[in-house]
C-alpha positions, 0 to 999 in steps of 0.5 A, spaced: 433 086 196 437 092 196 437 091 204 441 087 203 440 080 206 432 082 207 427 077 204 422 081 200 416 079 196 414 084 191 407 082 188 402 085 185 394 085 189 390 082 184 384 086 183 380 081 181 379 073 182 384 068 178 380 064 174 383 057 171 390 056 169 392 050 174 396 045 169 400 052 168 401 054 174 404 047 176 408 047 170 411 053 172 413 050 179 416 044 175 420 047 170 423 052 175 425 046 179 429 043 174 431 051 170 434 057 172 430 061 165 424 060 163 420 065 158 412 065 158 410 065 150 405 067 146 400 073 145 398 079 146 392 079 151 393 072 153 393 073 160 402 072 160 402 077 167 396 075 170 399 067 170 406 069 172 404 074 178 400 069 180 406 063 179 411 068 183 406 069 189 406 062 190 413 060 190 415 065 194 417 059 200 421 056 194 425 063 193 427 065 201 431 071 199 426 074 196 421 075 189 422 080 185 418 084 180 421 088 174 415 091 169 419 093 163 413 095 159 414 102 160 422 101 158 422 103 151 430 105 151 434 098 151 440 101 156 435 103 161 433 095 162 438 094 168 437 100 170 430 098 171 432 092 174 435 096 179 430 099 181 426 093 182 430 091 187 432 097 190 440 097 187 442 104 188 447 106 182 453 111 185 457 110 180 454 111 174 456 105 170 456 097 171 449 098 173 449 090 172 455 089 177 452 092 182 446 088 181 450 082 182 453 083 187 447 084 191 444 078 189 450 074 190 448 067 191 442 068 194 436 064 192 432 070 188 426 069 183 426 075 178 419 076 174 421 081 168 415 083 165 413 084 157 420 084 155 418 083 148 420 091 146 427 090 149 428 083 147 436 083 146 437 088 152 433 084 157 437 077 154 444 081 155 441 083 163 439 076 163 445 072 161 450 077 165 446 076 171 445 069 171 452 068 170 454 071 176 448 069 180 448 060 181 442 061 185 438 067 181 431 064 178 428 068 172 421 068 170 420 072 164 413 074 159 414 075 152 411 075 145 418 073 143 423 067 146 429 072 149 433 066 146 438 066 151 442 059 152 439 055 157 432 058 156 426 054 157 419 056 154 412 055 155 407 057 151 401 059 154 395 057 151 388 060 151 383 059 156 380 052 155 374 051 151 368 046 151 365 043 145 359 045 142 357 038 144 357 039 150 355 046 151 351 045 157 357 044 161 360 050 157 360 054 164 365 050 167 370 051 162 375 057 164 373 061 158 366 061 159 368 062 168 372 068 166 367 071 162 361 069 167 366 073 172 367 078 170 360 080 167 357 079 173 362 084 175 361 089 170 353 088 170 350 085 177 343 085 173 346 080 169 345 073 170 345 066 167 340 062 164 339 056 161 338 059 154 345 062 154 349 057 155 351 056 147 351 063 145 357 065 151 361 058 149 360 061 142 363 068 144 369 065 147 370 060 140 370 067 136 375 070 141 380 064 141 379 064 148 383 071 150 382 073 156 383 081 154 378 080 149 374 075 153 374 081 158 372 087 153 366 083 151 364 082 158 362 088 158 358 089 153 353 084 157 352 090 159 347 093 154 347 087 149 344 079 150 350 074 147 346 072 141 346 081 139 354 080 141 355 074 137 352 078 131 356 084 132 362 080 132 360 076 125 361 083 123 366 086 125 371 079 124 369 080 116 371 088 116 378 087 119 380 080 118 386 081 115 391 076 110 398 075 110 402 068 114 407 072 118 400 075 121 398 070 127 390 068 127 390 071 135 393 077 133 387 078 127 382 076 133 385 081 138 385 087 133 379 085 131 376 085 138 379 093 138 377 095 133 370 093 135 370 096 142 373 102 137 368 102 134 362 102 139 365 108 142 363 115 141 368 121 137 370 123 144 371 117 146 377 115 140 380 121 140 381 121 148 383 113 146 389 115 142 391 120 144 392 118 151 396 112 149 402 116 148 403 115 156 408 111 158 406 109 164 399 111 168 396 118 168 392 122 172 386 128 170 392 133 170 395 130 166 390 128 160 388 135 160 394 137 159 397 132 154 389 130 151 385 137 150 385 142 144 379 145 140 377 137 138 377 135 144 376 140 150 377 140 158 370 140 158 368 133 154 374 129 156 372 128 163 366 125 160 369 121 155 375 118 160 369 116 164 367 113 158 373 108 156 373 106 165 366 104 163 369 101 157 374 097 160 379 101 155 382 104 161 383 102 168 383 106 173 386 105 181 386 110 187 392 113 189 392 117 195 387 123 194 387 122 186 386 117 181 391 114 177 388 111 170 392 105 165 390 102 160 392 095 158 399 093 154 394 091 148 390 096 148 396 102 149 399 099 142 393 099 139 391 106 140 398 109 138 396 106 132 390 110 131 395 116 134 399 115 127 394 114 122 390 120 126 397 124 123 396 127 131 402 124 133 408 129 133 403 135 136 400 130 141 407 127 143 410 134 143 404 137 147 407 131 152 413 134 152 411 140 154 407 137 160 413 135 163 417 140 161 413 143 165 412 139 172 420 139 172 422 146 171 416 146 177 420 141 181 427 143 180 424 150 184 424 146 190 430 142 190 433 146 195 427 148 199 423 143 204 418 140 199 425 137 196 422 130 198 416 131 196 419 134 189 423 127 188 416 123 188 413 126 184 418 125 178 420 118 180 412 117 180 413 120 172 420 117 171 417 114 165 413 119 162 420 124 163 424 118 159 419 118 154 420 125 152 426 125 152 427 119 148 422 124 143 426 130 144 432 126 143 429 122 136 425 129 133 429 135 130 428 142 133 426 138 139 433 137 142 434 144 146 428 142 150 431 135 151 437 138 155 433 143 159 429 137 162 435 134 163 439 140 166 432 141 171 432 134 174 441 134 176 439 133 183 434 128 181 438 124 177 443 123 183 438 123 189 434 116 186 439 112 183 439 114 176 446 117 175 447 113 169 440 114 165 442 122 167 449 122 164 448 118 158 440 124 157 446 129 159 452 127 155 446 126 148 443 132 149 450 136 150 453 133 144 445 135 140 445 142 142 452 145 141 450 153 141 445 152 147 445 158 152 446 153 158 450 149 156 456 152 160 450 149 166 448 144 162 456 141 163 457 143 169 451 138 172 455 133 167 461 134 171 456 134 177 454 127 175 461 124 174 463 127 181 456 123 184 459 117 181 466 117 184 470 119 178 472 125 179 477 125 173 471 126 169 468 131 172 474 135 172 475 137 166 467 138 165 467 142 170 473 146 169 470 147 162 464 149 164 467 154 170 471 158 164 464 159 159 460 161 165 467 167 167 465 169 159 459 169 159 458 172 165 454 167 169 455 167 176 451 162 178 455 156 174 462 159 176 459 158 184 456 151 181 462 149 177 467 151 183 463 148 188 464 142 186 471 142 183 472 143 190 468 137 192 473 134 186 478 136 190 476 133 197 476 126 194 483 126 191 485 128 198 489 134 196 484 138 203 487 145 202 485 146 195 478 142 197 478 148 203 479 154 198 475 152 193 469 150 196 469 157 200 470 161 195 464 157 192 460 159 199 462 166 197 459 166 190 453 161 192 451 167 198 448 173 195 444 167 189 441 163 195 444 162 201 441 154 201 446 153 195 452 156 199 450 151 206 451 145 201 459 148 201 459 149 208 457 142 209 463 139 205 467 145 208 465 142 215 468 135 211 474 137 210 476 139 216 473 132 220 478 129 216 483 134 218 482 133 226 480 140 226 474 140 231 473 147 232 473 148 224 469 143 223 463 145 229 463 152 225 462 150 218 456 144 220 454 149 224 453 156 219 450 150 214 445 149 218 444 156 219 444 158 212 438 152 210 433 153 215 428 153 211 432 148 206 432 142 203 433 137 208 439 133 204 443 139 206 441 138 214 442 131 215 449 132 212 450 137 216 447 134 223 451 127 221 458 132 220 456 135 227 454 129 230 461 127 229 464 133 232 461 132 239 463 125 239 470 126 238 469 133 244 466 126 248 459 128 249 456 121 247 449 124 248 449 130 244 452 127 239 447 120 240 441 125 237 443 129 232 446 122 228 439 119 230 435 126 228 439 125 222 438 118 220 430 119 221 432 124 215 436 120 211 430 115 211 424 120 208 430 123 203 431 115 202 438 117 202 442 110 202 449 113 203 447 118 208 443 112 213 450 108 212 454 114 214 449 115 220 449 107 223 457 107 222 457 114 227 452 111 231 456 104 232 462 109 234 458 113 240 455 105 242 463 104 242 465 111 246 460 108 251 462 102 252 456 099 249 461 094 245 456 088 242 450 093 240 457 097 237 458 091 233 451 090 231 452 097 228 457 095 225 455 090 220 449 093 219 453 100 217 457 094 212 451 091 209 448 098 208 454 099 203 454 093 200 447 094 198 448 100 195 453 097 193 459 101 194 465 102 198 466 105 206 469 112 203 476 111 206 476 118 210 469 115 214 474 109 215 479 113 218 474 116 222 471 109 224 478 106 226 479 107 232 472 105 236 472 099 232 479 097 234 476 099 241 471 094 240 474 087 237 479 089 244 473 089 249 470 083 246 475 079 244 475 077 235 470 070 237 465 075 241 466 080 236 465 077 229 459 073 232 456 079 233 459 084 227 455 077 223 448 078 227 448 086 225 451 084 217 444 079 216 439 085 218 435 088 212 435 095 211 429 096 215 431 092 221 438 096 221 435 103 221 430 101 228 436 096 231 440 104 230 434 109 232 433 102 238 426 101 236 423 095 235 424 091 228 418 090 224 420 084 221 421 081 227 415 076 228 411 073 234 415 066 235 411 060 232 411 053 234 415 048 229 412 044 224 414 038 228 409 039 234 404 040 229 399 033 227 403 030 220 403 024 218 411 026 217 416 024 222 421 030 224 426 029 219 421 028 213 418 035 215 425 038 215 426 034 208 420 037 205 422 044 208 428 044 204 424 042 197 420 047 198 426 052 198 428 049 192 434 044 194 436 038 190 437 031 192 444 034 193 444 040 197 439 037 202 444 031 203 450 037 204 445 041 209 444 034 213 450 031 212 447 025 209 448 021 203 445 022 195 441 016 196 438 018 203 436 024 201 433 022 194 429 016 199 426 021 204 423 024 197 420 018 196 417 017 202 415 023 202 411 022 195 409 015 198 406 017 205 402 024 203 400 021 196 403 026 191 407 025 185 412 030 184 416 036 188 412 041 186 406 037 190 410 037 196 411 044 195 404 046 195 402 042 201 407 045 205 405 052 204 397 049 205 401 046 212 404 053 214 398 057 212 
């Protein structure tokens, strides 16, 4: 979504087979059809996620500009929900506030469906996003998952119930209920010697009565079948629901039951197996083996046996485990993590084991920070981003735990290329300006400030960054610190360059390229590169040609951040020296680079430049077809052109309009605007779109008992469209249209839209 006008449907894999949930599923259909908010219910464990992925994945036709999933369970800030959100649908945050503006204006009027996930934790933050973005979105669709109502105005709740269970009565058809199906499935599944009789009919019906029909604990029970008869299961549970019912009317019957079925498979495993449990609920998200030797071992629970032990809770079903690239990745279930947290804070574990978390990516980013300027720079950014949520977590506990607080501001000092680079400048300066206030006599604070004015200066606010930078500046001169005093100087430079006052932006950012030098010369190639900027903006090609090119020679082992820049800079250098060639390959190399940064800005500036070397080659239609892709990549950020690139544009731009005249240019200007990200970069690179598919034959040469009206009709319903807006789109009255419906209705036998919806997507496939 961030691309723009892309259509993208992000939707889990299911692992395994969906069972039941029809009139759910078609509620869901119907009530989106007729409300813009609608809040799946109830408890913990009762298949909200699973029923919702699967909603999402069906009306993706209903939702042409794309569906969008944002999983907020491991989000235990309430701030960081937009953010999150952002992230979803690949919104970069460059200004480091008003993340839901920006949000909303990529979304714009487009028909997007939102799915927010587990929302229960940051109920009032995710209602706020909700009501803004839905206030400014007429077309955006919500569908969300929680224990609780978001109780926004306009909300529409279903509460979904357990899985259908037979009666006892008729037991002997207790297989084809949904409780009884799902627990066959996945026994079978788990133990593929397992199999149905006649005699264990009852017995199975029964264990989904005591289970009240929750999928979780229907499925940790499946398990068991493993190594117990169902009549044995059956006895084990009567135990276990007398041990641990629990009183009180505030407490749900379901919840006593969910908790009861935990504390059962609790108690079937051994010590290892508990500690390991607890102690790895602190995850915010998935871990992998690294991580739970670091997090989960000590003399109770060493190396050696937790391998053992995490073997056992995969087996289990306390935690799932998937592939990801060479190494597994394991997870446990939302349920399953609050329980064993809770085991966590009885244990009195809690504060070492959360601290020893603290320490595990204490350590990753300090690792990381090391090869922010070298090649592995890419690779260093995924890897954080891959336990952003496990940083978040622990700075959440540094922030919340006292004595904790210096090693807090230190992982947020580390990550100051991060924070920027993956569009997370607002959570890095709210971390900053937190931990900076908490640790007033911390040795880096003069660093710690001068990131903090960094960030401000990213989010195109330089009277921030100013004085936070000038304050750093002067307490590194006290202290001594050469490498702040070159940080604080480069980037008051880079201050400087935005306020347009260029002869201090040269000298600053010079003076910090001599400081920077005999530190590491890659630090020194970042000023060069700006320093190259500056001069571009002066006209001064010689200048700008020296100092892109000594950023090269200085980082040739760098960071390929830094590279990309200084090709971009040098590209534009030899397009105003007229060589068209040179000038079309060094900015496509550094597109190519842009992208593997996953650089935003930096692959707008480089279509922008291609669309002028289009146009000083007198290739005027692709050079307005670069153009509106260079503005839809803005916009997607969202940000605005820099004024100076503006400047620096005009001039082929205005070359363009004359050669093709305004009608001819504004249609092809419009061609570029509506690409998606994807399908810019390889209109830029001149490589084949991937988006673009092989022409299929219309649905009206197809057999249908539908004339071609009605088939265009029933396209439009399944895109969501009213009586009203089909009438407006065929320029035909209400009343026709709504008399297509029903005809529609009549000819195929259906009862409602939703049927109609269904049936076209059955046609289509």
């Amino acid at each position: 979504m961030g691309a723009g006008h892309a259509v993208a449907h992000q939707v889990s894999a299911e692992r395994n087979s969906f069972v039941g949930r029809r009139t759910e599923l078609a509620e869901v259909r119907r009530r989106l059809s007729t409300c813009r908010l609608l809040t799946l219910v109830g408890p913990g464990g009762v298949g909200k996620t699973r029923l919702a992925l699967r909603a999402v994945a069906d009306l993706r036709r209903m939702f042409p500009d794309g569906t969008f999933t944002v999983d907020l369970t491991a989000v235990h800030s309430p701030g960081l929900v937009a953010q999150q959100v952002a992230a979803a649908i690949r919104v970069r945050d460059p200004s480091g506030q008003r993340v839901l503006d920006h949000v909303a204006q990529v979304i714009a009027d487009r028909r997007v469906l939102l799915l927010l996930d587990n929302c229960e934790h940051v109920r009032d933050s995710t209602a706020t996003v909700v009501h803004a973005l839905l206030s400014a979105c007429p077309h955006l669709c919500v569908l969300g998952t929680s224990r609780l109502p978001l109780d926004v105005d306009g909300e529409s709740l279903l509460v979904v119930p357990p899985l259908s269970l037979a009666q006892l009565d008729t037991a002997q058809h207790g297989e084809d209920c949904e409780a009884v199906q799902l627990l066959k499935e996945r026994a079978q599944a788990a133990a593929p010697t397992w199999h149905l009789t006649s005699d264990t009919g009852v017995p199975l019906l029964e264990i989904c009565r005591r289970l009240d029909g929750l999928p979780l604990a229907i499925e940790l029970a499946a398990v068991r079948l493993r190594t117990l008869s169902p009549e044995e299961i059956l006895d084990r549970l009567d135990d276990r629901f007398r041990l641990l019912r629990r009183s009180g009317v505030t407490i749900p019957e379901r919840h006593r039951t969910l908790v009861a079925t935990m504390q059962w498979s609790h108690d079937l495993l051994d010590e290892p197996e508990r500690v390991l449990w607890r102690r790895a609920s602190v995850f915010a998200d998935s871990f992998d083996v690294t991580a739970a030797e670091s997090v989960c071992t000590d003399d109770t629970l060493p190396p050696g046996s937790m391998l053992d032990a995490l073997v056992k809770l995969v087996d289990a079903s306390i935690v799932d485990v998937t592939a990801e690239g060479n190494s597994s990745r394991f997870r446990m279930l939302d349920s399953v993590q609050a329980f064993g947290q809770d085991l966590l804070t009885a244990s009195g574990e809690d504060p070492a084991v959360r601290e020893r978390h603290r320490m595990w990516c204490s350590a990753m980013t300090a690792t990381a920070t090391l090869q922010f300027l070298g090649p592995a720079q890419v690779a260093a950014f995924d890897r954080i981003a891959r336990h952003h949520h496990e940083i978040s977590a622990a700075l959440d506990f540094c922030v919340s735990t006292a004595g904790q607080e210096s090693a807090g501001l230190t992982i947020a000092i580390d990550l100051w290329l991060y924070w920027e680079a993956r569009g997370r400048l607002t959570e890095g300066r709210r971390r900053l300006d937190a931990l900076v206030a908490a640790c007033p006599e911390h040795p880096r604070r003069a660093r710690a400030l001068a990131v903090a004015g960094y960030l401000a200066l990213a989010g195109t606010e330089p009277a921030l960054a100013v004085p936070l930078l000038t304050e750093a500046q002067l307490l590194a001169l006290a202290d001594g610190d050469v490498p702040v005093v070159a940080m604080a100087t480069q980037y008051l430079g880079q201050a400087a360059l935005f306020d347009g006052d260029l002869d201090r932006a040269d000298a600053l950012l010079r003076e910090a390229a001599d400081l920077h030098l005999p530190l590491d010369e890659r630090l020194s190639a970042f000023c060069w590169a700006d320093i190259g900027v500056v001069a571009l903006v002066q006209g001064r090609l010689d200048t700008a040609l020296e100092a892109f090119t000594r950023s090269l020679a200085q980082n040739v082992n760098g960071n390929p951040w830094s590279r990309s820049h200084a090709l971009w800079g040098l590209g534009l250098v030899q397009l105003g020296n007229h060589d068209n060639q040179a000038a079309f390959h060094l900015e496509q190399e550094s597109l190519v680079i842009m992208q593997a940064v996953d650089d935003s800005s930096g692959s707008a500036l480089c279509v922008g430049a291609l669309a002028c070397v289009a146009a000083n080659r007198q290739q005027w239609e692709h050079a307005a077809r670069l153009s509106g892709a260079e503005q839809m990549l803005w916009q997607s950020i969202p940000a605005q052109i820099p004024a100076p690139v503006v400047a620096l544009h005009h001039d082929y731009e205005e070359a363009t309009r004359q050669a093709l005249g305004q009608r001819r240019w504004a249609t092809c200007f419009d061609e570029g605007s509506r690409l998606d990200r994807t399908a810019a970069i390889a209109l830029a690179l001149g490589q084949p779109s991937p988006n673009q598919a092989a022409p299929q034959p219309s649905t009206a040469t197809l057999a249908s008992p539908l004339t071609a009206r009605q088939l265009e009709v029933a396209d439009m319903v399944t895109a969501g469209m009213t009586d009203r807006q089909i009438a407006a789109r065929l320029v035909i009255s209400p009343r026709t249209a709504e008399s297509h419906v029903e005809n529609i209705l009549t000819r195929l036998g259906l009862r409602n839209r939703a049927e109609i919806a269904a049936w076209t997507a059955r046609r289509s496939s």
